[in-house]
LOPAKOL-103705 format. One line per 3 residues: number of its first residue (from 0); their letters; for each residue x negated, y negated, z of C-alpha. Coordinates in Angstrom, 1 decimal. Each point is the difference from the previous one (the first is absolute). Example, Ala and Ser with C-alpha at 12.3 -4.5 7.8 and 13.67 -1.06 7.14 Angstrom:
2
0> AS> -12.3/4.5/7.8  -1.4/-3.4/-0.7
***
This chain:
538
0> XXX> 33.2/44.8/-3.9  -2.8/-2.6/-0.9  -2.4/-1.3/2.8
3> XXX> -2.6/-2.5/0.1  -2.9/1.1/2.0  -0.6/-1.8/3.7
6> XXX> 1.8/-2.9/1.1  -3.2/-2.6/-0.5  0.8/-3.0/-2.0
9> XXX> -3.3/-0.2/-0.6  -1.8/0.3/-3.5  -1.7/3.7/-0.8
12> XXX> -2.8/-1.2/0.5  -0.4/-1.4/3.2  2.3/2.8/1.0
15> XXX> -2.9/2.6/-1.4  -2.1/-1.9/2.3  1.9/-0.5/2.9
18> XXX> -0.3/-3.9/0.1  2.6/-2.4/0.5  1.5/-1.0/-2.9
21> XXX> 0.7/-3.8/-0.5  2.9/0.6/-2.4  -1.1/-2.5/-2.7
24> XXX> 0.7/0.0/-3.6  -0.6/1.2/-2.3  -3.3/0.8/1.7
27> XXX> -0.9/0.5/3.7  -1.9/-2.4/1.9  -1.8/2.8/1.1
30> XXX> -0.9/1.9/-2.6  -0.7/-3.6/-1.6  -2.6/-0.7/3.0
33> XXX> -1.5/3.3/-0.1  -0.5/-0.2/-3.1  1.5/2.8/-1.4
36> XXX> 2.5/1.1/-2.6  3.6/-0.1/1.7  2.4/2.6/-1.2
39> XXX> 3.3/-1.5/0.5  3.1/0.7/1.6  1.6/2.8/-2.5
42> XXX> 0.5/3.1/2.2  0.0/3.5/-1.2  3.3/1.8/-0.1
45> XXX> 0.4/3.4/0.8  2.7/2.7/-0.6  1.7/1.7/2.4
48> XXX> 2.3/2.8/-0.3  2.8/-0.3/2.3  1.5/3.3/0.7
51> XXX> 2.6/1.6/2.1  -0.9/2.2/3.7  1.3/3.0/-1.4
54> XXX> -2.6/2.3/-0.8  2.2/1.0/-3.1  0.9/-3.2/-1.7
57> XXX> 3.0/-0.4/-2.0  -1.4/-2.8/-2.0  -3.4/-2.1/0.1
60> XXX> 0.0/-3.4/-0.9  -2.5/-2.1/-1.7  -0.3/-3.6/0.6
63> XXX> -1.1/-1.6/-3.7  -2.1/-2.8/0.6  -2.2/-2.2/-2.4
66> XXX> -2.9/2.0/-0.8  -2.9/-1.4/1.9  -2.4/-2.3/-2.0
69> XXX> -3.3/-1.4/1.1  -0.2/-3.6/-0.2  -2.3/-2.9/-0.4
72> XXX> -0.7/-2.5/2.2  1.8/-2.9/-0.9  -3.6/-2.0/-0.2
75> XXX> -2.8/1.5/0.6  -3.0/-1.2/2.2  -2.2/-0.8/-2.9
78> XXX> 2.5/-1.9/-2.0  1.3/-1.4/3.4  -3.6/-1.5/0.4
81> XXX> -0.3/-0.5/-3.7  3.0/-2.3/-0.1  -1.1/-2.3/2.8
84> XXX> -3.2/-0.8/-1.1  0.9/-0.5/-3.5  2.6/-2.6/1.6
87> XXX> -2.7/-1.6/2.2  -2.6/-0.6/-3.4  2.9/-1.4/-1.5
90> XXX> -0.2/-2.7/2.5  -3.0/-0.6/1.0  -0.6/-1.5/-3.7
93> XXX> 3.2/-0.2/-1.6  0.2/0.1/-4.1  -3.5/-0.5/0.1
96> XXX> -2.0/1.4/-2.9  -2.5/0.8/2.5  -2.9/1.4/-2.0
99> XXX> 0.3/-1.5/-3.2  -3.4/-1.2/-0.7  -0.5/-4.1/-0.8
102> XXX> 2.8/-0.9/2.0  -0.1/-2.3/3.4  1.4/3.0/2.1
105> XXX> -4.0/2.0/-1.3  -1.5/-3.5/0.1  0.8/-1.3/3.4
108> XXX> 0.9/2.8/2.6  -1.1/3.4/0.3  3.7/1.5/-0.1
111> XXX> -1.7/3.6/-1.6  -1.1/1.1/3.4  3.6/1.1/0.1
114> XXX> -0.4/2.3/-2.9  -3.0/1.5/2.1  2.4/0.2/3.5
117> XXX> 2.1/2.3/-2.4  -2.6/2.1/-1.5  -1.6/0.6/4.1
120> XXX> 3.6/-0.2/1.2  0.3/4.4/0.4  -3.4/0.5/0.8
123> XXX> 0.1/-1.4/3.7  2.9/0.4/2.7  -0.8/-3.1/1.5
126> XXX> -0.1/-2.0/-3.7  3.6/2.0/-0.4  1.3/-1.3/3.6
129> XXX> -1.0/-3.3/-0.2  1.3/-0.6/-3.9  3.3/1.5/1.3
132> XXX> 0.0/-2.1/3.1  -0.4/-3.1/-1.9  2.8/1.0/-3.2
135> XXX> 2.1/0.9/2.3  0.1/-3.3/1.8  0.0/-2.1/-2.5
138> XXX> 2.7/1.9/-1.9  2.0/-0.1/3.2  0.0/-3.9/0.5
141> XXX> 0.9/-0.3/-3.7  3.0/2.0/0.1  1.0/-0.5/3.9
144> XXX> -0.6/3.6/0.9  -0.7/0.3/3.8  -0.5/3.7/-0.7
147> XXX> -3.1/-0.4/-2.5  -1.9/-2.4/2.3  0.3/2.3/2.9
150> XXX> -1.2/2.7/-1.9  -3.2/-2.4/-1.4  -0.8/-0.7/3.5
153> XXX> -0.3/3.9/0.5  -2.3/0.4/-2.9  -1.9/-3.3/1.2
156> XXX> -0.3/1.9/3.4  -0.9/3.3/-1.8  -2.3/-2.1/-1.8
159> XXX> -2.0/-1.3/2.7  -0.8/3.2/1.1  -0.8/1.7/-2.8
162> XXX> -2.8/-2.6/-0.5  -1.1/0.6/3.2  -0.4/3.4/-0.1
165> XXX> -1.8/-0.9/-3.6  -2.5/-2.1/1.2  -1.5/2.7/2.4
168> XXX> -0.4/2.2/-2.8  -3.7/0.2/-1.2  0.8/-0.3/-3.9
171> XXX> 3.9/-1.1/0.2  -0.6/-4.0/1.2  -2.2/-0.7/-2.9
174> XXX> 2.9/0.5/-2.8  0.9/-2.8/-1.8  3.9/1.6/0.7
177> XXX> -0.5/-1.1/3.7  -1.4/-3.1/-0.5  3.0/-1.2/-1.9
180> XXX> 2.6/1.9/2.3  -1.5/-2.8/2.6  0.3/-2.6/-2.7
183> XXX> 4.0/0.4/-0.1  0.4/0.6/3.5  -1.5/-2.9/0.7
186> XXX> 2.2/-1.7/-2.9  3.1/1.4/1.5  -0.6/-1.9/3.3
189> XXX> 0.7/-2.9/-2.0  2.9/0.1/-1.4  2.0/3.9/0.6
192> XXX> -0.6/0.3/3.7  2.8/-2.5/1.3  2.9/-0.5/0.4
195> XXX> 2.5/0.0/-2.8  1.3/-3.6/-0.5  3.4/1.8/-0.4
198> XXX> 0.2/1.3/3.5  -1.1/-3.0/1.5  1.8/-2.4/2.2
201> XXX> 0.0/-4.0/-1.5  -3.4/-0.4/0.6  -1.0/-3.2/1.3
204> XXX> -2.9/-1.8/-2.0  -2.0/-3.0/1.7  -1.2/-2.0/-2.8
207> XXX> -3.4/-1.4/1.3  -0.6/3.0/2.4  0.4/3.3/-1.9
210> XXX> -3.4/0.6/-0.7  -1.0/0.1/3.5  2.4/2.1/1.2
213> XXX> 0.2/3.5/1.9  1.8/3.0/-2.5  2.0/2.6/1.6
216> XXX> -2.9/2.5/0.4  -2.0/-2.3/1.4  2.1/0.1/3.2
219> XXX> -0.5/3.5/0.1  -3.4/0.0/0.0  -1.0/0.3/-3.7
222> XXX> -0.6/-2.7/-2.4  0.6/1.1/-3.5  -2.6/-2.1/-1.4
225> XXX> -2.3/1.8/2.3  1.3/3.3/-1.5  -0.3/-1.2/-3.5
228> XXX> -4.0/-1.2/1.0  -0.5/3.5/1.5  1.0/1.4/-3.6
231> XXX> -2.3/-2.1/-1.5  -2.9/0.4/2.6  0.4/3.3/-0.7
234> XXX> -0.4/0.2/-3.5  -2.5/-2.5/-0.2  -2.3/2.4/2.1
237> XXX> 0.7/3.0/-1.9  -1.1/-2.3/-3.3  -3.3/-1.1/1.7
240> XXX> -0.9/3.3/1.3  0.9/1.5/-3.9  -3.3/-2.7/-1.5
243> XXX> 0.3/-2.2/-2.4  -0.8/3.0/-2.9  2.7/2.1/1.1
246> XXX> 2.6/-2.9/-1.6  -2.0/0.1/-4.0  3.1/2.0/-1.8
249> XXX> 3.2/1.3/-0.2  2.9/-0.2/3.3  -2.5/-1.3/2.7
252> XXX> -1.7/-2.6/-2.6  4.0/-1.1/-0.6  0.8/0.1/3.5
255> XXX> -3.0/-1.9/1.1  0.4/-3.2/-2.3  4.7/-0.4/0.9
258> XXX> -1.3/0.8/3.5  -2.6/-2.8/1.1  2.4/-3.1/0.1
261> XXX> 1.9/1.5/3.0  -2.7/1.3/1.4  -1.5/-3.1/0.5
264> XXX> 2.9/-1.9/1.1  -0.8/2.1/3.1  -3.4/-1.7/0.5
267> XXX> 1.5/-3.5/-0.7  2.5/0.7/2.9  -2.7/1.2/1.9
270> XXX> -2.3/-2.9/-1.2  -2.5/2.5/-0.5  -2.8/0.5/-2.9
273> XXX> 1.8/2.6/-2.5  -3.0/3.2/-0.8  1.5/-0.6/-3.8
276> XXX> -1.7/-3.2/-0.3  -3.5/1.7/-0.1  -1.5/-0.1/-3.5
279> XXX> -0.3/3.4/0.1  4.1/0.6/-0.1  0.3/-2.6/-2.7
282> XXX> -2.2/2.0/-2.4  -0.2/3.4/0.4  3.9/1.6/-0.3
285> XXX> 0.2/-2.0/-3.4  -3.5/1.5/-1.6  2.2/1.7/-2.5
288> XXX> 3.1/-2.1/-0.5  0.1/-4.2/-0.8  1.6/-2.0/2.7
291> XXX> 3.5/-1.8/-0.6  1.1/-3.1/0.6  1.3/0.9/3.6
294> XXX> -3.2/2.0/0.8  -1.9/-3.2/-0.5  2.3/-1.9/1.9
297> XXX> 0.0/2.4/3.2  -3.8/-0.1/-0.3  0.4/-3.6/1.9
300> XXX> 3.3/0.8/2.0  -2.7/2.4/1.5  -2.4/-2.3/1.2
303> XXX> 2.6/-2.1/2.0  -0.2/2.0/3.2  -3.5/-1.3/0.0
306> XXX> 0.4/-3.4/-0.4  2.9/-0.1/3.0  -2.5/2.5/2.2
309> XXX> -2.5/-2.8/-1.1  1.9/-3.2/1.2  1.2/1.9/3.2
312> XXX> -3.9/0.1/0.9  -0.9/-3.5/-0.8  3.5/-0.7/2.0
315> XXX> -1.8/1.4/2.7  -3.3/-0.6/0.0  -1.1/-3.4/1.8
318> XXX> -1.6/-3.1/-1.4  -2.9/-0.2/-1.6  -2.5/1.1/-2.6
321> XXX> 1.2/3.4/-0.2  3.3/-0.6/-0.4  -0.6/-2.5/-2.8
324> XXX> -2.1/3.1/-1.5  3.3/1.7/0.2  2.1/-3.0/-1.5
327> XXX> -2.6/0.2/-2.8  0.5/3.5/-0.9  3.6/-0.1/0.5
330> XXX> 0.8/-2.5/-2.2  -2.3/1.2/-2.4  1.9/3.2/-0.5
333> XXX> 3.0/-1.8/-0.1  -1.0/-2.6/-2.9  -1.2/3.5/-1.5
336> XXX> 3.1/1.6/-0.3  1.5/-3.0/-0.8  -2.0/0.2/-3.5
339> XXX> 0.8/3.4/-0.4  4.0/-0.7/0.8  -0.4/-2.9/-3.1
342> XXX> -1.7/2.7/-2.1  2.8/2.3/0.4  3.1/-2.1/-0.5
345> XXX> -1.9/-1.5/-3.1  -1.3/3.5/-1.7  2.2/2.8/1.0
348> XXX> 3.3/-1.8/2.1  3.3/0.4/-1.8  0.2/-4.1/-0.6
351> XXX> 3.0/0.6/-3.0  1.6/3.1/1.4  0.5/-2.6/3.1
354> XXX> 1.0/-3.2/-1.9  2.6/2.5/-1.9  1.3/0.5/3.2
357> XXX> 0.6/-3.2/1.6  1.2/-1.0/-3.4  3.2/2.8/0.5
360> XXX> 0.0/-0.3/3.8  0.6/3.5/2.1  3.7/0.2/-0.3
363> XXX> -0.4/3.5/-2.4  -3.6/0.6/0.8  -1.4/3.2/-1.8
366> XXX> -2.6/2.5/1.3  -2.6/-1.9/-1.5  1.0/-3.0/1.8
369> XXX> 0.1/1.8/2.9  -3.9/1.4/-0.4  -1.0/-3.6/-1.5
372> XXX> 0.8/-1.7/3.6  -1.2/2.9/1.9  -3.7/-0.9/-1.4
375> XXX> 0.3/-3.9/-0.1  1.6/0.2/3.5  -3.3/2.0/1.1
378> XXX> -2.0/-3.0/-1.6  1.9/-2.1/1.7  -0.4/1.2/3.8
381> XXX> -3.8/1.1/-0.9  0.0/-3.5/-0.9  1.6/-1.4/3.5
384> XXX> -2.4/1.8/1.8  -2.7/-0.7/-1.8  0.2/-4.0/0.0
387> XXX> 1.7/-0.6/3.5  -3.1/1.9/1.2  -2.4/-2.2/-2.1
390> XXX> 1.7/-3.2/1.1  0.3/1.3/3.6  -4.0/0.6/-0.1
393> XXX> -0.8/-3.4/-1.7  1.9/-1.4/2.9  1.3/-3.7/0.0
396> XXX> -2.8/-1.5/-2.5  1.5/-3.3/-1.7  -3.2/0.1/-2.2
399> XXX> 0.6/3.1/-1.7  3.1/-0.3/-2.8  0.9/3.8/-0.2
402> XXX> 2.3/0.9/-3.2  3.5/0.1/-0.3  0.1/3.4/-1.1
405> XXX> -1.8/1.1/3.9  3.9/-1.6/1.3  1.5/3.2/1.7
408> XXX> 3.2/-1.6/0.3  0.5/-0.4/-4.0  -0.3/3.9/-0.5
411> XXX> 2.2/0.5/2.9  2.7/-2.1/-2.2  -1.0/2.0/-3.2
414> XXX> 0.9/3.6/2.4  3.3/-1.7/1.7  1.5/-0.6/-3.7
417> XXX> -0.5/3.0/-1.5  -0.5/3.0/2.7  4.0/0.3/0.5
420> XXX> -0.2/2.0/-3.5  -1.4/3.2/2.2  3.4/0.0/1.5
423> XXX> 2.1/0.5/-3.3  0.7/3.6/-0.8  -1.6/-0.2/-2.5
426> XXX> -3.1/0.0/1.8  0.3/3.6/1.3  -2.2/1.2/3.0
429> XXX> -2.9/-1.6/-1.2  1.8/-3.5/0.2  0.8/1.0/3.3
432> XXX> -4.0/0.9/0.9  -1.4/-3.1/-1.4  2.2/-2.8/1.8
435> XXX> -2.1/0.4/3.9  -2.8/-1.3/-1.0  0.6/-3.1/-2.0
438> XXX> 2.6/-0.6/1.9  -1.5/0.4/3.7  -3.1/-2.1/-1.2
441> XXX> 1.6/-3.0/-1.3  2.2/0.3/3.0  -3.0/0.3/2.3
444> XXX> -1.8/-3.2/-1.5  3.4/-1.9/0.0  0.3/0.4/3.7
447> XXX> -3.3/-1.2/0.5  0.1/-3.5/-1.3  2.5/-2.1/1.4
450> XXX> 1.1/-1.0/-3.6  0.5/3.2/-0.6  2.0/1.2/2.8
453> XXX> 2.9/-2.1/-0.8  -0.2/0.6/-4.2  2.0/0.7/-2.9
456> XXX> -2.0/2.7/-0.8  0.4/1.6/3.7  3.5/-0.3/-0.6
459> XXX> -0.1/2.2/-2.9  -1.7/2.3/0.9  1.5/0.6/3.3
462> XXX> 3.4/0.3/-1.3  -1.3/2.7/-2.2  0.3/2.4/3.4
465> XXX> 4.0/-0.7/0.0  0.7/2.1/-3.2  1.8/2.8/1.5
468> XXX> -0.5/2.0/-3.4  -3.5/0.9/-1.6  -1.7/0.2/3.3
471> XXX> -0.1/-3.8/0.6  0.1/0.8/3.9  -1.8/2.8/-0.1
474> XXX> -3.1/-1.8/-1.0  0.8/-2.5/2.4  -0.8/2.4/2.9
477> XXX> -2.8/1.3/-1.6  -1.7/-3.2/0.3  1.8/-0.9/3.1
480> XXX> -1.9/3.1/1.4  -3.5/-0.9/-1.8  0.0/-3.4/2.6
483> XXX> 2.2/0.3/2.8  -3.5/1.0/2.8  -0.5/-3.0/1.9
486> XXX> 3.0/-1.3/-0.6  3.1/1.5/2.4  -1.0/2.7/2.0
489> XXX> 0.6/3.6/-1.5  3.9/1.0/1.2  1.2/-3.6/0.0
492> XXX> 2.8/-0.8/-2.0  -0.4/-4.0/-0.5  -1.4/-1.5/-2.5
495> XXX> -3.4/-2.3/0.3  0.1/-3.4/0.3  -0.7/-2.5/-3.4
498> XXX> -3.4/-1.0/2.2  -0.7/3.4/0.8  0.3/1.2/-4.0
501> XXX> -2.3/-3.2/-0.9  -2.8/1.1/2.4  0.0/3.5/-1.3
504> XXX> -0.5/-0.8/-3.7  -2.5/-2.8/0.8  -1.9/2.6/2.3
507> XXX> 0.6/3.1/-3.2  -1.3/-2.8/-2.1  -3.1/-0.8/1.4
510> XXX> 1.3/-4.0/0.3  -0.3/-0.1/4.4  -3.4/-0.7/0.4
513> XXX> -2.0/-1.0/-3.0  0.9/-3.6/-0.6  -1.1/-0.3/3.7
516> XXX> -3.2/1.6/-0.2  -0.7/-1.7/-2.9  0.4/-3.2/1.8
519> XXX> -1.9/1.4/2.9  -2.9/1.1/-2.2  0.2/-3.5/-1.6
522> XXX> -0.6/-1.9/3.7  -3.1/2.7/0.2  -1.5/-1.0/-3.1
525> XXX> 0.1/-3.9/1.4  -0.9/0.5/3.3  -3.3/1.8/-1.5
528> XXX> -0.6/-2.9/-2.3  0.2/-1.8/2.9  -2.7/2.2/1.7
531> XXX> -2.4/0.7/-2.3  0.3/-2.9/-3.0  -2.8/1.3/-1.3
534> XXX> 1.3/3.5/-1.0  0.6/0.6/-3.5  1.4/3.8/0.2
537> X> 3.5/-1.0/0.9
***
């Protein structure tokens, strides 16, 4: 007769090993998380000779059977892997000629630091983890498989301590592999560690509120904007402690340059003076190559954490001569970048690539409309920033006629009427990484002005977070996670109060206490006229 060998359902490899056996296929979950090659469910069949008790047979039989064969896996580990991240490149910038030199994709993003995560990719388990983690979940929320995004969260898990293990090694932690493998951890938090749209309950949106809200982590303890910070943290330190010379050429010189705008969204959150913005970090990693159009651009984004840390202190500080001092300097830097901001969009902006665009409107956008309002809508919330913290510094002066282009509100029209095109599929995963930011700005000024609150443009924007498709509310508990401290306590469930969501931008904003110090400094400046008339160092 023919027998199969044990009575384990279990693959042969995991029963080799004597593990549990999930029974997936066509490859175990964990051979899959162990990382090694799984060898299927085909059992060896034997022969067996079935003869009689009598010593002296009168006939043997021989049971034929198909002669055994040895057979492949039905997919391999390597082409299981292969597979999945070739599916997750193809979205993160889909029918995109990424490399093709002259075109806005080269000009305006720095989309070839995915060519270097697949050279680095093999070299580091952690890199490997983290890439898998991230294709994985992405993949699954495309195609509505529950089975890929639990098996992304494993990696994401395995990933997490692979780096740490890593970063205790003496030589491992300064590899430009594991400073990226932080870089897409960090970028799964934002849009492939929730959950899927497709398993989810109606979910109740509240228009005006949403920002402000509380995620589902949060009520159990963990903020995932807090995660996604500790990513970027992370990797910020391990670029700071690698100098300024250790990013000239090659991977880390390509990492270095697509990595600083997130990194200093982290200081802007933070309100924080970014290390990038020192001269020295400007120069030195681009001694060998010219900067592009988008390096040039990021070179201000970088000096915004200083100019929010800056207001902050002159917030703070009380009236009088030193905090003018401060006012001086502040809005010094700010009219500053506000020449070099006019330089930019004059000399290297794309002005017709844009025009071409609001000619055909976003209905069919392609990647290079995608990449062409990922860098204006980076101009545009550098440029928010930038001028509500030069108005907020001037203060209430009705002798002072500031520009119209220094309006925040007109670039936060310009980001509402255009940002929805990061949503189309089209856009891919790096649509889906470029919407926060533009988006939780303008929302953040908007709420801060009582115009603003009740806008057009608020409208829009919020009703971007009902898509269920293309991560619409996905991002919309990314950046309800990036504001809800201070707002509902951490476990509550309701949402904050319209009052409650105006004080919180005014207070992120800077706009709670300057007009009145400005006014108090003003009734100082009298009263000391009144003093001392004679003074004439006031």
């Amino acid at each position: 007769m023919v027998g199969v060998p044990g009575r384990s359902k279990g693959c042969n490899t995991c029963r080799k090993r004597k593990k549990g056996c999930d029974l997936q296929r066509p490859v175990c979950g964990q051979c899959l998380k162990a990382g090694i090659k799984c060898a299927g469910y085909e059992r060896k069949r034997i022969f067996v000779n079935v003869t009689s008790n009598n010593p002296k047979p009168k006939n043997t039989a021989l049971v034929l059977v198909a002669p055994p064969t040895i057979q492949a896996p039905l997919f391999s580990h390597s082409a299981y892997e292969e597979k999945i991240l070739d599916l997750f490149w193809e979205t993160y910038m889909p029918d995109a000629p990424a490399f093709t030199p002259g075109t806005p994709i080269v000009r305006y993003s720095h989309s070839d630091w995915a060519a270097t995560v697949q050279d680095l990719y093999r070299t580091d388990a952690a890199l490997r983890q983290s890439l898998l983690a991230i294709s994985l979940g992405t993949i699954g929320r495309r195609d509505k498989q529950v089975w890929m995004i639990d098996e992304g969260l494993k990696f994401y898990c395995q990933a997490l301590g692979e780096l740490n293990t890593a970063l205790r090694h003496p030589t491992r932690w300064r590899s430009d592999a594991l400073m990226v493998a932080s870089r897409i951890l960090g970028l799964y938090e934002v849009h492939a560690f929730q959950t899927p749209f497709f398993l989810c309950e109606k979910p109740t949106l509240i228009p005006f509120q949403l920002l402000y809200g509380a995620d589902d982590r949060e009520r159990r303890g963990i903020s995932q904007a807090q995660s996604w910070e500790g990513h970027a943290m992370g990797e910020m330190a391990l670029v700071v402690q690698r100098t300024p010379q250790s990013h000239v050429d090659g991977h880390a010189h390509q990492l270095f340059c697509s990595g600083r705008v997130h990194l200093t969204i982290t200081h802007i959150k933070r309100r924080q003076r970014c290390p990038l913005s020192h001269p020295i970090w400007k120069t030195v990693p681009w001694k060998h190559h010219p900067k592009s159009s988008k390096d040039a651009l990021v070179d201000i984004f970088v000096d915004i954490p200083g100019i929010l840390e800056d207001l902050d202190e002159l917030r703070d500080c009380d009236p009088g001569i030193e905090k003018e001092a401060k006012r001086s300097r502040l809005v010094n830097e700010c009219w500053r970048i506000d020449r070099e901001l006019t330089w930019w969009l004059d000399n290297m902006g794309p002005t017709e690539e844009l025009e071409d665009l609001e000619r055909r409107g976003v209905d069919n956008p392609t990647m290079g409309d995608v990449v062409i309002t990922s860098i204006m809508t980076l101009f545009w919330t550098t440029s928010i920033l930038a001028y509500s913290a030069l108005r907020l510094a001037l203060g209430p002066r009705p002798d002072i006629e500031l520009p119209e282009r220094t309006n925040p509100r007109i670039f936060c029209t310009k980001i509402a009427n255009i940002v929805d095109i990061f949503f189309h599929p089209n856009a891919g995963t790096f649509g889906i990484s470029s919407a926060p930011l533009p988006i939780g700005m303008a929302l953040v000024y908007l709420n801060s002005t009582e115009e603003g609150f009740n806008s057009e443009d608020k409208r829009k924007l919020v009703s971007l977070f009902g898509m269920r498709a293309n991560n619409g509310i996905g991002i919309g508990k990314f950046l309800i996670s990036t504001q809800s401290d201070g707002i509902v306590p951490r476990g509550a469930v309701q949402y904050p109060k319209c009052e409650a969501i105006k004080a919180k931008a005014k207070r992120w904003m800077g706009a709670d206490k300057i007009d009145i110090y400005y006014i108090q400094y003003t009734q100082y400046i009298l009263l000391l006229f009144v003093l001392f008339p004679k003074s004439h160092n006031l």
